[in-house]
N, C-alpha and C positions, 0 to 999 in steps of 0.2 A: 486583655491588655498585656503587652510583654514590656513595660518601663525598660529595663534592664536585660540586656540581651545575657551577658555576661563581664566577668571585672578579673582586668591584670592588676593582682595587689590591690590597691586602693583606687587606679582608675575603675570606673565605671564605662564601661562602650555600650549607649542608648541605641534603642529603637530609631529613635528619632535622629541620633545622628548618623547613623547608618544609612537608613531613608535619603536622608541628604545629601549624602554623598552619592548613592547611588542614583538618587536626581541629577546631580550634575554630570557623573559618567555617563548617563544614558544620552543627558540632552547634548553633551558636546560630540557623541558618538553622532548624533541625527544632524547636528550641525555641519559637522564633517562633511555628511552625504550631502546634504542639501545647498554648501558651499563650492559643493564641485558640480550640481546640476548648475549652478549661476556662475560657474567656469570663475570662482575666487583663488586666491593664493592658501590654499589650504593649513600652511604652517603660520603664516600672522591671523586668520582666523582663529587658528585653533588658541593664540597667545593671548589674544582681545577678547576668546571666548574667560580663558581661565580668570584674566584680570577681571570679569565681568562676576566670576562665581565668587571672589575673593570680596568684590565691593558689593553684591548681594548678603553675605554672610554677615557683614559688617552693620550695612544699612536694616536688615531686620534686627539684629538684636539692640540698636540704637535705638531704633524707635519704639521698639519694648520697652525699653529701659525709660523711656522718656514720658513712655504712657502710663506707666506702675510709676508714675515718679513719687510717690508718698510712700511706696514700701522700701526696705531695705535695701539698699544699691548691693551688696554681697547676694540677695535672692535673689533680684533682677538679671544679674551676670551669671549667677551661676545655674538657672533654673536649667533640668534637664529638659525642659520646652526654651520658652522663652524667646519667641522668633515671629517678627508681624511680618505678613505675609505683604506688605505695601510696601515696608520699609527695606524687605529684601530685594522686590519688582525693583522700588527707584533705586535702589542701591547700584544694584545690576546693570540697569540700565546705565545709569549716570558714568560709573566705569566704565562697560562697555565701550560705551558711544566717547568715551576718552582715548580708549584704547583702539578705537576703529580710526580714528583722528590723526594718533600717533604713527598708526601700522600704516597709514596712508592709502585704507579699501574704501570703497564706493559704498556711502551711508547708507540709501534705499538698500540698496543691491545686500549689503551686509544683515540690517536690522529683517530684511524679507526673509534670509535664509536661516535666520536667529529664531523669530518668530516664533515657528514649530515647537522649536528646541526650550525656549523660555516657557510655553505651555506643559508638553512635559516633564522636567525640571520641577515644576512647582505642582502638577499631578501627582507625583512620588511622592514629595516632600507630603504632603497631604496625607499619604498613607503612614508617615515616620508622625503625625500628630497624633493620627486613630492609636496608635500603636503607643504614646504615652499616655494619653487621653487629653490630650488640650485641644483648644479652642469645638470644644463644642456646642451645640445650642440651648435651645428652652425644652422645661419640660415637655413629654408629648404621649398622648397614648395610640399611637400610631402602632401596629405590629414591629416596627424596624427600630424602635428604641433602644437604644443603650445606654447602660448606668457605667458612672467610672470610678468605682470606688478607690482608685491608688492615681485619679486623672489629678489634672491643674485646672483649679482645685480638685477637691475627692468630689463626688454624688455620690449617691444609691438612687437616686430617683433616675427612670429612663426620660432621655432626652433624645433631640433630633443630633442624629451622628452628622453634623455639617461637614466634617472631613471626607466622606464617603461623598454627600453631594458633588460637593467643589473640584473631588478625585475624578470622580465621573464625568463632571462635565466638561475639564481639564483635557483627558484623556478624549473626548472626545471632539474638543477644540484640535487637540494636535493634528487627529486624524484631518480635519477641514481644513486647516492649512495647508497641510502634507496635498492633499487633493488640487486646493486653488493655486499652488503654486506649478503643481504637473499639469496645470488647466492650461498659463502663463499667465495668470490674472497681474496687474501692475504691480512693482514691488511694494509701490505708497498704498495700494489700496490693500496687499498683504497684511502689513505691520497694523495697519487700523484695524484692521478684522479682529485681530488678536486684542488689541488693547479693548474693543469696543464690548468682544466676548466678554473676554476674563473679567471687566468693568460692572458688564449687567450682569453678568453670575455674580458674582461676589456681592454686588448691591440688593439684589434679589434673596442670599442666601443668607445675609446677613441679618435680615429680617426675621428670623430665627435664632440668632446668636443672644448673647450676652452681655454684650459693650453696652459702655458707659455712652449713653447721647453727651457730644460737646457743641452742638449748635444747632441749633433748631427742629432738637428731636433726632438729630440724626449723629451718631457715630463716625468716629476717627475715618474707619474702613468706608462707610457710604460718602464721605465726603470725596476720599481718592479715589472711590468708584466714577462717582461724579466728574472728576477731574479729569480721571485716563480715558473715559467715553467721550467729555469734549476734544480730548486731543485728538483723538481717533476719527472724528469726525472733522475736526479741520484737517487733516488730514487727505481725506477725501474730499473736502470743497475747496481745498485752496492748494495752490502750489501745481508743480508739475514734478514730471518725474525727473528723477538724476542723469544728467544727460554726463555720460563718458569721453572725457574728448579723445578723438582719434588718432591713434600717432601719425605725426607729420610726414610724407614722403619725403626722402630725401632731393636734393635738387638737383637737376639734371648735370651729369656734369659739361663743363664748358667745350666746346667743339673745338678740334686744329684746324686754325687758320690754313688754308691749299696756299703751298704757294707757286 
């Protein structure tokens, strides 16, 4: 565990926020590419990417905060974790998809080329958790156990490293976007791919975690699991794709009358 990478004065610069950033450099780097395979305006992409990272950073630490809401609002804010991984998804998204609005780009065509880039993004970030020691699972006597003696909270007993899962399987959602999208698969049926993935992994992996059940036995996270796999599926049963309208010809111009 590296908590603390190193500190100017009294700041602290985390593991974990390092990761983070580095999650967002990489995935707007890969947005980049993949907004110029769908021939987008490359510079309001990359603006509605940023406002997208800003309302992600936002929305995870809210809904942190909202979920610890019996601890200390000074811990909650300042914890060097402190970041739910649903609450940064809608965060992200919710912006985004404001800022794609504003910038005036083609929603499928935008959120298809986003896709990749949101998996990534939140596969790093993954690794900036291992590296404080948050959100990991149940104890386990599995050989790949780790204990986090300085995690959020500390252990010594080895657990399932869920970070290392979710990184992997993150990492390897990117890849299958990245492919389906070079295939030309639909854009609506891209972006579903992505929410339906990251949906049933995280519903799957959290079956291993340590959250608190809020309704019927299931957890904050299985519930938005729940939620972003139904999207993703009407998505694929209903609607059509985003149709671009065509610029108009201009109109012939008027002929001289002979005379």
């Amino acid at each position: 565990m590296y908590p603390v990478l190193f500190r100017i004065g009294s700041i602290e610069i985390t593991s974990f926020g390092v990761m983070v950033a580095l999650g967002a450099l990489l995935g707007i780097l890969l947005l980049r590419r993949e907004a110029r395979r769908s021939n987008l305006d490359i510079g309001r992409v990359t603006d509605a990417a940023l406002v997208g990272v800003l309302g992600g950073l936002a929305g995870a630490k809210l809904l942190y905060v909202l979920e610890h809401w019996a601890e200390p609002l000074s811990d909650t804010l300042l914890s060097r974790g402190g970041m739910s991984w649903f609450g940064g998804m809608t965060g992200g998204i919710v912006a985004g998809l404001l800022a794609v609005r504003w910038q005036g780009l083609p929603l499928m065509r935008t959120l298809s080329a986003a896709a990749p880039s949101l998996a990534l993004g939140q596969a790093v970030g993954r690794i900036g958790c291992l590296l404080v020691g948050d959100d990991y699972g149940r104890p386990t006597d599995l050989p790949w156990g780790m204990a986090f003696p300085e995690g959020l909270p500390p252990t010594t007993d080895r657990v399932h490293p869920t970070q290392i899962y979710e990184a992997v399987v993150l990492f390897a959602l990117t890849v299958l976007l990245v492919r389906l999208r070079s295939k030309g698969l639909r854009d609506r049926a891209v972006f579903a791919s992505y929410l339906i993935g990251a949906g049933t992994s995280r519903f799957l992996i959290e079956m291993v975690r340590v959250n608190v059940p809020v309704l019927f036995g299931l957890t904050t996270a299985h519930l938005f699991s729940i939620a972003i796999i139904l999207v993703g599926i009407g998505l694929i049963v209903t609607g059509r794709e985003e149709v671009v309208a065509a610029t108009a010809a201009p109109p012939d111009k008027p002929r001289k009358r002979r005379r």
